[in-house]
C-alpha positions in Angstrom: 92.2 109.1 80.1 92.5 111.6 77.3 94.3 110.4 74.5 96.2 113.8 74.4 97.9 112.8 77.6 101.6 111.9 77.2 103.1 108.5 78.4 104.7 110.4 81.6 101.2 111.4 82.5 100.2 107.6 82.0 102.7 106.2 84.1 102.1 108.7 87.3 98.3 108.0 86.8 98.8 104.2 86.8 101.4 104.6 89.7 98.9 106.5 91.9 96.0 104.4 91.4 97.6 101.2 92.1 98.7 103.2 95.4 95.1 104.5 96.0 93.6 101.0 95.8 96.3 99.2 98.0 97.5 96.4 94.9 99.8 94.2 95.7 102.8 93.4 95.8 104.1 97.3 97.0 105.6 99.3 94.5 109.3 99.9 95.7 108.7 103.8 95.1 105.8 105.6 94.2 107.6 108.1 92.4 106.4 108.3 88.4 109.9 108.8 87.2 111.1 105.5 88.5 108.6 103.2 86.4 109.3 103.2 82.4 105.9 101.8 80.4 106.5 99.1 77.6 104.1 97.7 75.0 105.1 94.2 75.6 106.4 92.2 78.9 108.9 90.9 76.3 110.0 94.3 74.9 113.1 95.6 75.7 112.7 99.1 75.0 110.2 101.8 76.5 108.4 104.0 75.6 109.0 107.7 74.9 107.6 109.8 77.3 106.8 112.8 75.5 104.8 110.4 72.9 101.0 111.1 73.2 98.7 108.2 73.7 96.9 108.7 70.7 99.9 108.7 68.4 100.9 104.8 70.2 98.5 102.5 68.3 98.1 100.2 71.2 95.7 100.7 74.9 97.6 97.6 76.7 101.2 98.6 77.9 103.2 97.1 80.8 104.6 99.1 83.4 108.8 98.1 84.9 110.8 99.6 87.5 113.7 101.3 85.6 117.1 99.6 85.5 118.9 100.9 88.5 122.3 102.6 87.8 123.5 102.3 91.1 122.2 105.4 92.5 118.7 104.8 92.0 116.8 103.8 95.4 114.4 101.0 93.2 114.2 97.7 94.4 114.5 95.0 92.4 113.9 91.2 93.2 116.5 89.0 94.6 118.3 87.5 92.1 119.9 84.2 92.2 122.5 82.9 89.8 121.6 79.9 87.4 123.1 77.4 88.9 122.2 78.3 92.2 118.3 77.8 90.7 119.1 74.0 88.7 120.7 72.9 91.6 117.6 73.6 93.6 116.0 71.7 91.1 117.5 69.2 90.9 117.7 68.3 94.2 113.7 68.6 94.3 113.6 66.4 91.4 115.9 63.7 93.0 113.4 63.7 95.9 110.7 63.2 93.6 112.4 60.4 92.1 113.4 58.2 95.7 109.6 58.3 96.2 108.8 56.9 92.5 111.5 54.3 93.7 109.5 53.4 96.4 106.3 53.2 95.1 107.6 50.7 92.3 
């Protein structure tokens, strides 16, 4: 890619090649504008996306579905609440723990 290309032209790039080559797991849309780029999977904020590449500093980025704001159409995982996750762990665990029993 040209480094005079702006982050929008990044994203729909990246967007229709992992489209083109099949990837998985499906993209929820394949429309550009519903996909923000960051530098880091632990960055909150995205990029501009008027900035050129060249003026970024940085060739690794990581691609998100934008935040829907309840009219958006993106998908986003299932969520499940906290507790509902450590209580699923812990009954695991308490399985795991009836077999130790036994084995002493």
């Amino acid at each position: 890619m040209s480094p005079e290309l702006t982050v929008g032209d990044l994203i729909a790039a990246a967007v229709r090649l992992y489209v083109k080559e099949g990837r998985r797991p499906f993209l929820p849309t394949t429309d550009p504008s519903a996909f923000d780029l960051h530098y880091s999977q632990f960055s909150l904020e995205s990029l501009d996306r008027e900035e050129k590449l060249i003026t970024l500093g940085s060739r690794n980025f990581f691609p998100y579905p934008k935040k829907s704001t309840g009219n958006d159409l993106v998908a986003s995982p299932p969520s499940s609440s906290c507790s509902n996750q450590a209580e699923k762990a812990s009954k695991i665990g308490n399985s795991w723990l009836r077999f130790m029993d036994f084995l002493l």
